[in-house]
C-alpha positions in Angstrom: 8.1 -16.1 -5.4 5.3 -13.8 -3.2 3.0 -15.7 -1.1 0.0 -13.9 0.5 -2.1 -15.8 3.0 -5.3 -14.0 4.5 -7.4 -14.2 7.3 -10.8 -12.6 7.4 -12.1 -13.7 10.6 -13.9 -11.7 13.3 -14.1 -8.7 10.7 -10.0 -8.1 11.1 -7.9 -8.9 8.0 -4.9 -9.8 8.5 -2.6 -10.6 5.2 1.2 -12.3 5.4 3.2 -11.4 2.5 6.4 -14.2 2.3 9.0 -13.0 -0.5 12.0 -15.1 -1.5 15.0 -13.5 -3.3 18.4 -14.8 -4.3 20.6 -12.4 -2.0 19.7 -9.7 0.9 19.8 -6.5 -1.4 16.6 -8.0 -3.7 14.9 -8.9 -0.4 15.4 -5.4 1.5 14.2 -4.0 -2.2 11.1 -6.2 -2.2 10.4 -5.3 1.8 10.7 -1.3 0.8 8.2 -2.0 -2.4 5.6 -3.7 -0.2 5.7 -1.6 3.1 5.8 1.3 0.7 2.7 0.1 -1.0 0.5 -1.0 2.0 1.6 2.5 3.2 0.4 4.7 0.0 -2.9 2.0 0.4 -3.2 3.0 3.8 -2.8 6.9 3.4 -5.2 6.6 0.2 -8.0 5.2 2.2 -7.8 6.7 5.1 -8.0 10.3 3.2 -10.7 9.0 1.4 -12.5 8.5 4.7 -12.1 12.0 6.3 -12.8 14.3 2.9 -15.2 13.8 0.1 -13.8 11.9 -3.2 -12.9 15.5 -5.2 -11.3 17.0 -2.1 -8.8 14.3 -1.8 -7.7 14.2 -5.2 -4.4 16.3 -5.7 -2.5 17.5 -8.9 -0.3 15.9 -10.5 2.6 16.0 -13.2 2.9 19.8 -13.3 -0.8 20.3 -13.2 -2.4 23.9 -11.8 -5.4 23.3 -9.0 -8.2 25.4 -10.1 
């Protein structure tokens, strides 16, 4: 079960994720996917912000940069 409650007021969002899990080892997984993913979220915009959109993409899977 994943919960997410937001608040949007004052133009700060604020979001509270509430996982359930049947022992402590799912849980500590399901706490590493999320902070992982806000993370990536986070690093992804905030590049976005400082460099133009074909600066901050990045090869991938083996690929050469021209």
């Amino acid at each position: 079960m994943v919960t997410i409650a937001r608040n949007e007021q004052g133009g700060n969002s604020i979001s509270t994720v509430v996982l359930r899990g049947s022992t402590d080892s799912i849980l500590d997984d399901l706490e590493r996917a999320v902070d992982d993913g806000v993370n990536t979220y986070k690093a992804m915009h905030d590049a976005s912000r400082r460099l133009d959109y074909k600066s901050a993409q990045a090869a991938g899977a083996g690929a050469e940069e021209d």
